[in-house]
C-alpha positions as CSV (number, residue, x, y, z in Angstrom):
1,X,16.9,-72.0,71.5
2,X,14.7,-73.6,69.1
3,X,14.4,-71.9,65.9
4,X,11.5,-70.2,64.5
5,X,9.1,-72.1,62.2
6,X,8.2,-69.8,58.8
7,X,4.2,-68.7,58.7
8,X,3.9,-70.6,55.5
9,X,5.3,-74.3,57.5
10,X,2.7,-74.1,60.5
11,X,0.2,-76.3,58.9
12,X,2.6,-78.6,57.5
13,X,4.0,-81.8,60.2
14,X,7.5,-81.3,61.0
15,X,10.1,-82.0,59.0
16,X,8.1,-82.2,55.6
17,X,8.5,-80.8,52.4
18,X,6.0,-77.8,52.1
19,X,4.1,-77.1,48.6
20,X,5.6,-75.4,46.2
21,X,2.8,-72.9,45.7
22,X,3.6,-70.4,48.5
23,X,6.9,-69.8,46.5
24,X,5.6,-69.6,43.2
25,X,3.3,-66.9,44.8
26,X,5.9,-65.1,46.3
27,X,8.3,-65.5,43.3
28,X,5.4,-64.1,40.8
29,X,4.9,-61.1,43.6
30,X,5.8,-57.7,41.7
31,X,8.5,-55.6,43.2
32,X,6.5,-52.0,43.1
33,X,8.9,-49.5,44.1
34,X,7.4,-46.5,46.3
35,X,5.9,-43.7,44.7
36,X,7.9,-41.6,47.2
37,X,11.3,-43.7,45.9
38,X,10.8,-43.3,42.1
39,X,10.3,-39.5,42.5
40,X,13.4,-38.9,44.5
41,X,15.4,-41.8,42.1
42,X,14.3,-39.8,39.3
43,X,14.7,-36.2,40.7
44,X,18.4,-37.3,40.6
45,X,18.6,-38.0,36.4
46,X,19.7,-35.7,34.2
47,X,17.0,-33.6,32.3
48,X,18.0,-34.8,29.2
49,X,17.7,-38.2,30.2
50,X,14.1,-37.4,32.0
51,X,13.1,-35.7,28.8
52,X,14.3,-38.9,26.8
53,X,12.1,-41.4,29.3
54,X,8.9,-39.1,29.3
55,X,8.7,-38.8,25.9
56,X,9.2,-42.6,25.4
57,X,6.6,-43.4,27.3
58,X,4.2,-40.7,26.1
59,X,4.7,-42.2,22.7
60,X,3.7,-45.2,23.9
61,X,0.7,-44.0,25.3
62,X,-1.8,-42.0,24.0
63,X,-3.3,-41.0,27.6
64,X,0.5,-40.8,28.5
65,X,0.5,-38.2,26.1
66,X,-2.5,-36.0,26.4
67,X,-2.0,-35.7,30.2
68,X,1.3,-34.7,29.2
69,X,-0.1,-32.0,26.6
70,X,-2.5,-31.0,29.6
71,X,0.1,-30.8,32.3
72,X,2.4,-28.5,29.3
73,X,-0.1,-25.9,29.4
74,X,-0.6,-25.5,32.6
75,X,2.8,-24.8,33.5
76,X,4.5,-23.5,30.8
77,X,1.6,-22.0,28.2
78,X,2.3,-19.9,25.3
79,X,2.9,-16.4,25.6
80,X,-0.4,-14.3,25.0
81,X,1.1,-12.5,21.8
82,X,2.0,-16.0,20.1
83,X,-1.6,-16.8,20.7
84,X,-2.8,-13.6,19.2
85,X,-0.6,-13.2,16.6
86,X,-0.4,-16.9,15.3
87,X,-3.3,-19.4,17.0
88,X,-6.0,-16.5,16.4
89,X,-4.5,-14.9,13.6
90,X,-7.0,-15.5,10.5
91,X,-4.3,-15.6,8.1
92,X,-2.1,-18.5,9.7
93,X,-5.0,-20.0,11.0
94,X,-6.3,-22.1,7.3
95,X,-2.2,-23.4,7.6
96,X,-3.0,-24.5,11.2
97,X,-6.3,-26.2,10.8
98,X,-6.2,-27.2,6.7
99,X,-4.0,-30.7,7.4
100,X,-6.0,-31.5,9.8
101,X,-7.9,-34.8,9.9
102,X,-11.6,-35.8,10.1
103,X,-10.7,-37.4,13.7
104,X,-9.0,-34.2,14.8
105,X,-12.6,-32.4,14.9
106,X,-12.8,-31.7,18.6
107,X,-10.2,-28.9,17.7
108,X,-13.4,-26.8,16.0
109,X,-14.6,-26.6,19.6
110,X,-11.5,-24.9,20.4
111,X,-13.3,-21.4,20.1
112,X,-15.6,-19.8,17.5
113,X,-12.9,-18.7,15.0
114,X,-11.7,-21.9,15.2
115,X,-14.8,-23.7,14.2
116,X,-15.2,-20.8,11.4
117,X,-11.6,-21.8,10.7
118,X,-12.2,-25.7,10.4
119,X,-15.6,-25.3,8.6
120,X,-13.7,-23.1,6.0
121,X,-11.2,-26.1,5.7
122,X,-13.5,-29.1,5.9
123,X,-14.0,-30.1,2.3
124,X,-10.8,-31.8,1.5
125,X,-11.9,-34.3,5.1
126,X,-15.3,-35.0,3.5
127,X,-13.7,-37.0,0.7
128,X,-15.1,-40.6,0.3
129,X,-12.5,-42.9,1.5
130,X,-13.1,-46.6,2.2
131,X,-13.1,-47.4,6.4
132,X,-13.1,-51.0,7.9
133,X,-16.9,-52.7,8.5
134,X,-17.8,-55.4,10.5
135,X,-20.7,-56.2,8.2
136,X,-22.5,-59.7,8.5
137,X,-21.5,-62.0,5.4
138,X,-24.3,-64.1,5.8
139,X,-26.6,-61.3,5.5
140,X,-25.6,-60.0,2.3
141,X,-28.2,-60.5,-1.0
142,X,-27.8,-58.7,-4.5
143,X,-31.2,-57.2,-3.9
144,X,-30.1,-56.1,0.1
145,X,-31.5,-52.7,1.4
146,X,-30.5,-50.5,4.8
147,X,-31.6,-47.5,6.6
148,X,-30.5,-46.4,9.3
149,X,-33.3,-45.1,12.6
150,X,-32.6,-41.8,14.0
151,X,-31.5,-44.0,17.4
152,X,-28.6,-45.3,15.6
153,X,-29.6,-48.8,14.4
154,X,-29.3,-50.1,11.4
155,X,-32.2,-51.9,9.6
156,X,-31.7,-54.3,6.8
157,X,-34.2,-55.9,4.7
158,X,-32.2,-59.0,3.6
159,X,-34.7,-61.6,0.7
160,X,-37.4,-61.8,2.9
161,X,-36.3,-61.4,6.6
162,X,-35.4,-58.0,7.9
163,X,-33.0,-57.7,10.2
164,X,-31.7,-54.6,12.9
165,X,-28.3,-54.1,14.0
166,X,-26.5,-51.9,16.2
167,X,-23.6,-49.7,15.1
168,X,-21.2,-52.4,16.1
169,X,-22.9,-54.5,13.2
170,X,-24.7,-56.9,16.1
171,X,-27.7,-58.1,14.5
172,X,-29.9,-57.2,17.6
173,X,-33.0,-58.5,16.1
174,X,-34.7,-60.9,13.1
175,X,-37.8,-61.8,11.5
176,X,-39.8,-63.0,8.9
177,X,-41.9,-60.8,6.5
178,X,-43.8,-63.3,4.5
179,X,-45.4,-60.7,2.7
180,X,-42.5,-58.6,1.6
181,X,-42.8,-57.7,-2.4
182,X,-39.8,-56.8,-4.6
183,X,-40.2,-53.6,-6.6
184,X,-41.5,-53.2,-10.2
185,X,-39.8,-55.8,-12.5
186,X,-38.5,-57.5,-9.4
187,X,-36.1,-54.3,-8.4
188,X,-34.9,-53.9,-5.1
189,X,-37.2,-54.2,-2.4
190,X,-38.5,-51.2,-1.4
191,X,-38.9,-50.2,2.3
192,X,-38.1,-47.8,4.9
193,X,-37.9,-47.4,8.9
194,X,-37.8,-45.1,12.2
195,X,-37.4,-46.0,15.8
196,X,-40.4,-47.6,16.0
197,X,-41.9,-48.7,12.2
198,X,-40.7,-50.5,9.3
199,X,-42.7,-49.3,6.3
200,X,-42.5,-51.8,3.1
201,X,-44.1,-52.9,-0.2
202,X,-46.8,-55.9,0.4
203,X,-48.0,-58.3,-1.6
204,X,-48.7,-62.1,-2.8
205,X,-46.1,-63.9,-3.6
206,X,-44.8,-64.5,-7.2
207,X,-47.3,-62.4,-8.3
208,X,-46.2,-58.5,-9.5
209,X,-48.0,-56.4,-7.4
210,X,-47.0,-53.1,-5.7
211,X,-49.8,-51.5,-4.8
212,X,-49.7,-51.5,-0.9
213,X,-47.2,-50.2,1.5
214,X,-47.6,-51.4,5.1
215,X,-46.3,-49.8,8.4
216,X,-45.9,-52.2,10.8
217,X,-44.0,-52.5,14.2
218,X,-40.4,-54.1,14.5
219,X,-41.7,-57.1,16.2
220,X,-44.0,-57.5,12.8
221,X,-47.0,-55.7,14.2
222,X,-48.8,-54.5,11.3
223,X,-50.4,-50.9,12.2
224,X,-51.4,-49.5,8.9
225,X,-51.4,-49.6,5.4
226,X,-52.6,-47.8,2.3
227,X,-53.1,-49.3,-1.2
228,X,-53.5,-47.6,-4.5
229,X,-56.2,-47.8,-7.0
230,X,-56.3,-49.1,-10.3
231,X,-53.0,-49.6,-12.5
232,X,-51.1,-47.2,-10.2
233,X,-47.9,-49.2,-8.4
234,X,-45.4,-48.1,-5.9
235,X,-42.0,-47.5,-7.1
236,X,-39.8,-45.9,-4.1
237,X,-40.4,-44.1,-1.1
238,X,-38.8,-42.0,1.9
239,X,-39.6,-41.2,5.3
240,X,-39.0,-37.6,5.8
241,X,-38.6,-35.3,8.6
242,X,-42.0,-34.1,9.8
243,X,-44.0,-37.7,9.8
244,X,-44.2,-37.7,6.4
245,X,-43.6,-40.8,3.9
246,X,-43.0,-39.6,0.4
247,X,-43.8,-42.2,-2.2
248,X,-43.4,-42.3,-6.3
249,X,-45.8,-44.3,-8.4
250,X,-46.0,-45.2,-11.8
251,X,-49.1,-46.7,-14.2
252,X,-49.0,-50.1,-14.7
253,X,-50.7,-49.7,-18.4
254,X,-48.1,-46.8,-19.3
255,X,-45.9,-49.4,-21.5
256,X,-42.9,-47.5,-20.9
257,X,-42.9,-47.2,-17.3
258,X,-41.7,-43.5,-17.8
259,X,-43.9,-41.0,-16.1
260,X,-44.5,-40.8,-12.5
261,X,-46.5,-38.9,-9.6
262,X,-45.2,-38.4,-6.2
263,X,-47.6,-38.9,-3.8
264,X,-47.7,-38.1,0.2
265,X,-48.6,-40.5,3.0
266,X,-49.0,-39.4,6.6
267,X,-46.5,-41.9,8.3
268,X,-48.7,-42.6,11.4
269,X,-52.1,-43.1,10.0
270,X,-50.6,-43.8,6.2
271,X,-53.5,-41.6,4.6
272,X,-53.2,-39.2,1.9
273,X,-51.8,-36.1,2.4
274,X,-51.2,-34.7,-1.5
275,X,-50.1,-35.6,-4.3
276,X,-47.8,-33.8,-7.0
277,X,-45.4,-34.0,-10.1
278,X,-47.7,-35.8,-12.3
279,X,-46.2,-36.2,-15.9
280,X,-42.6,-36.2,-13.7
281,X,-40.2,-38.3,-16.7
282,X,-38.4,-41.2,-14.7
283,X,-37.1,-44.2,-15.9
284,X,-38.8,-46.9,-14.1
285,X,-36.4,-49.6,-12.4
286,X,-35.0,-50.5,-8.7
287,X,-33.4,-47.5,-7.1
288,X,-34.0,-44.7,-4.0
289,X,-35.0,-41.8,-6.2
290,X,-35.6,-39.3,-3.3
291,X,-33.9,-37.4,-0.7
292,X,-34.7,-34.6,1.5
293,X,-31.8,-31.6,2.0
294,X,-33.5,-29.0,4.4
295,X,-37.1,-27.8,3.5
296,X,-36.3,-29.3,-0.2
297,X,-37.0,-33.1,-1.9
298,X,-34.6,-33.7,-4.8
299,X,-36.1,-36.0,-7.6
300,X,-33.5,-38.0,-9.7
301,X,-35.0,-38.6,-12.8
302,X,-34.1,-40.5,-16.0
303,X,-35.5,-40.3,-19.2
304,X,-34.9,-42.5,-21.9
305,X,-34.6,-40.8,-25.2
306,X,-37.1,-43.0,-27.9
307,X,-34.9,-41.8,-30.5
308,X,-31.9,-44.3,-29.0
309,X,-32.9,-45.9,-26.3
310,X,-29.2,-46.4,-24.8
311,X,-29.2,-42.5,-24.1
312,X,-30.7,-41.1,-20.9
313,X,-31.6,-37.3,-20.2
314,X,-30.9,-37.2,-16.5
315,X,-31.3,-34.4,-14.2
316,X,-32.3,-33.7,-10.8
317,X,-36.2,-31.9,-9.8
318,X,-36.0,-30.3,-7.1
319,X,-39.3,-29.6,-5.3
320,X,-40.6,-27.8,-1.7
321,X,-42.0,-30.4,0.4
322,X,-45.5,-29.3,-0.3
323,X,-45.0,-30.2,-4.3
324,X,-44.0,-26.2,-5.4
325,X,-41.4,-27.1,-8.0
326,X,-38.2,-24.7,-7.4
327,X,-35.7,-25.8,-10.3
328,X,-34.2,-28.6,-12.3
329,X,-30.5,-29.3,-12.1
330,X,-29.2,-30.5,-15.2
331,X,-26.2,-33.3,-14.6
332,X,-23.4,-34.3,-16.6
333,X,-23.8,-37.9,-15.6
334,X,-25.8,-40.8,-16.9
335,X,-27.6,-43.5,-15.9
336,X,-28.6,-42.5,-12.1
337,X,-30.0,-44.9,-9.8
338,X,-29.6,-44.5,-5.7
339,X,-29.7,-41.1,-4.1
340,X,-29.1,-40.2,-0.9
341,X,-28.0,-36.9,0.6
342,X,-26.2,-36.0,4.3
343,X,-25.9,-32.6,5.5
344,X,-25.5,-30.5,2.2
345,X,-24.0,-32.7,0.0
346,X,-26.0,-35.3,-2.5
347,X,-24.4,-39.0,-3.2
348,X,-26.0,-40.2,-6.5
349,X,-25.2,-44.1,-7.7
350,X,-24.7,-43.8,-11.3
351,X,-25.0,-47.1,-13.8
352,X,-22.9,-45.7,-17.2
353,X,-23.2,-49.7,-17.9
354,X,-25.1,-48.6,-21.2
355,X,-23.3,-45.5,-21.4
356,X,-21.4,-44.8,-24.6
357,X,-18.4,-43.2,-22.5
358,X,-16.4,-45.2,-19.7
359,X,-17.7,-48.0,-18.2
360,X,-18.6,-48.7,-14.8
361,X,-20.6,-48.1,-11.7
362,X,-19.7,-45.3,-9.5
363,X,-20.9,-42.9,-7.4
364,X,-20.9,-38.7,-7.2
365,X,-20.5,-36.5,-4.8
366,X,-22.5,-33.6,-6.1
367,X,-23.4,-30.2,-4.5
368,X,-27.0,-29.2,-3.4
369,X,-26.3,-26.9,-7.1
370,X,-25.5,-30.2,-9.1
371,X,-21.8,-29.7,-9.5
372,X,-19.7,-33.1,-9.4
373,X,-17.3,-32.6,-6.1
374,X,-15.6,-36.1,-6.4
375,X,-15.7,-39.3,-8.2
376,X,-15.8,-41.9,-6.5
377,X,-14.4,-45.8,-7.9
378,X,-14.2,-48.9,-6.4
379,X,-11.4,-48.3,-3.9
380,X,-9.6,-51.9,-4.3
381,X,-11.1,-54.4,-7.0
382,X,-10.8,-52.8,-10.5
383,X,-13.6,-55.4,-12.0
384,X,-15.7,-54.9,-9.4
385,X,-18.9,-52.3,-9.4
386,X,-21.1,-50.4,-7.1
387,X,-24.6,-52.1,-7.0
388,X,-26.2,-49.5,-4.9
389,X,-25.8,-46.7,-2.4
390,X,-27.5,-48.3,0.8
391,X,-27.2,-45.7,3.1
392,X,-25.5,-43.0,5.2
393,X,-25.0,-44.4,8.4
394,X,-22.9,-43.3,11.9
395,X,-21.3,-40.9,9.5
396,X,-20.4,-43.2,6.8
397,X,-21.9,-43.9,3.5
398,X,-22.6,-47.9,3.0
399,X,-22.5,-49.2,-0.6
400,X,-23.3,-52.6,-2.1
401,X,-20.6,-53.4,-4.3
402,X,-20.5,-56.4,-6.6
403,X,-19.5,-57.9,-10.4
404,X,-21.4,-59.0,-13.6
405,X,-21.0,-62.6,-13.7
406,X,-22.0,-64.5,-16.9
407,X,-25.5,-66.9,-16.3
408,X,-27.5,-68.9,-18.9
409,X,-30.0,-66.9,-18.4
410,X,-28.4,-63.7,-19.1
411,X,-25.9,-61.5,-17.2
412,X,-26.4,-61.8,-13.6
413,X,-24.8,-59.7,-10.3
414,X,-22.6,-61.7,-8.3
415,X,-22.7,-60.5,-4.7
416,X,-19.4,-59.8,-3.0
417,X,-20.2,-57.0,0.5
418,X,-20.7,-54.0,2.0
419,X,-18.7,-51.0,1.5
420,X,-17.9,-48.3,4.0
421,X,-16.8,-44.8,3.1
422,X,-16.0,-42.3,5.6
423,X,-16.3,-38.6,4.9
424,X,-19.9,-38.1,4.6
């Protein structure tokens, strides 16, 4: 009887050599045991040694492990009086929740006393610690500003071009602004943005002159704009909640650049609302002075005393949004630049450069009542400084850090990145 010929020799002439590759597939083919198999294999182990193996591979594997977790309390759940008595027992629970991390926060959705529970033990999470970014090096400048849209993009006005990015740090989109001015004495530039607008200074170039803000479109559309009278110059601004764009100014002519006047822009149509806090005392220079907590807009101001002009009388006005002042907050710290706030806690950039006491560029963590809740340092370089607060963004607060570098014309920042610290 003639033998068989194999499937994989019908195409090939008889007596030849076949290709190799029908055995290298059938050599690299997985042996996949049964589903039916391994349960009954396993069935037959000892407990101990099925205990071992599962928690192996739930260590392994984080989905591993949560279906585990899951599968636990469906068969074997805790007995109602250790839930009662321990999980739900306001005494115990602070020892449960406290060592908790930031990322463990789906556990305040738990139930209600837990999310009383993890609220009463969430300030030692919202401690500024430095997280990895992803930020573009080519787009850092010394004079760099962000914002970040309620959509979740960030926007960065970078020298002249502004650019948006996505919370991956994608730059999404560029372009030009030709018009772009840098703030008084060439500060920071000065600009803010929403979904849809990006609101900056304009003006002719190398010539000092901050008297017009522009709204204009992403793309560059421009859509509106209002410009001051007389000596009166733009000197920071914020879009707040409600459509409004809240703007300081200062007189050109006022030699010391220390009295200011807010005043109010509607955001759409950039016409006048109000105006208030004329006489305000605020050291002119390149900084976010504003910030809105609630129904409130907190004022950093800095004084120079005439008597020594390397002492500063700084403190925080604190206004309704309609210009009604409500209180000052006096501050032990000097020197205050960038302020920012998330939920209810203010982040104020302080420059105790010209400070008789330590030197250095950090940043506070104060309470909407003014009291200091943590210092915050460069996290890694000892030399290095904080330039500016940027930004809280995707629940992070992004700082421009950088170092004083020695120029022939004078003292000079040298840029260096981006900071990221978690725990807004």
């Amino acid at each position: 009887m003639a033998a068989l010929t194999p499937l994989g020799k019908l195409d090939s002439p008889a007596g030849q050599q076949t290709s190799e590759e029908p055995k290298a597939k059938k050599q690299a083919r997985p042996l996949i045991m049964p589903s039916s198999r391994l349960s009954a294999r396993l069935g037959q182990l000892p407990h101990n040694m099925l205990a071992e193996l599962a928690t192996q591979l739930c260590s392994e594997s984080p989905a591993l492990q949560l279906a585990a977790e899951e599968c636990m309390a469906a068969h074997t759940p805790l007995p109602h009086e250790m839930v009662e008595r321990v999980l739900l027992s306001p005494d115990l629970l602070p020892h449960i929740l406290g060592p908790l991390k930031a990322e463990d926060g789906t556990a305040a959705a738990v139930c209600s006393l837990w999310l009383t529970g993890w609220k009463a033990t969430n300030e030692p999470r919202r401690r500024l610690k430095q997280v990895p970014l992803d930020f573009p090096e080519e787009l850092v400048t010394s004079g760099m500003q962000m914002v970040g849209t309620p959509d979740g993009r960030l926007v960065v006005c970078a020298g002249s071009e502004v650019h948006i990015l996505d919370r991956s740090m994608r730059v999404l989109q560029s372009r030009a602004v030709s018009s772009l001015q840098r703030g008084p004495g060439g500060a920071d530039t000065w600009f803010a943005a929403d979904d849809d607008s990006i609101f900056y200074l304009a003006g002719k170039m190398l010539i000092q002159d901050s008297r017009t803000v522009c709204r204009s479109t992403h793309d560059g559309t421009t859509v509106a704009e209002h410009r001051l009278d007389g000596p009166d110059q733009f000197f920071c601004g914020l879009l707040a909640p409600g459509g409004l764009l809240y703007c300081m100014i200062y007189d050109l002519w006022d030699v010391t650049s220390s009295v200011v006047e807010i005043i109010v822009l509607d955001a759409q149509t950039m016409q006048l609302r109000h105006r208030f806090g004329l006489g305000l005392p605020c050291q002119v220079s390149g900084g976010q002075h504003l910030c809105v907590v609630a129904d409130e807009l907190y004022v950093s101001c800095r004084q120079t005393y005439e008597s020594n002009m390397q002492t500063y009388n700084d403190r925080l006005q604190v206004f309704s949004l309609t210009g009604e002042h409500r209180r000052t907050i006096m501050g032990e710290w000097e020197g205050a630049r960038h302020l920012c706030s998330a939920k209810d806690r203010l982040y104020l950039e302080v420059d105790q450069l010209h400070s008789r006491r330590e030197r250095g560029c950090r940043v506070l963590v104060l309470s909407l009542q003014g009291d200091i809740l943590q210092v915050v340092t460069h996290p890694t370089e000892p030399t290095a400084l904080f330039k500016s607060i940027c930004c809280c963004f995707d629940h992070k607060l992004l700082v421009l850090d950088g170092e004083k570098a020695f120029h022939p014309q004078g003292w000079r920042w040298v840029r260096r990145g981006v900071l990221a610290l978690q725990g807004v």
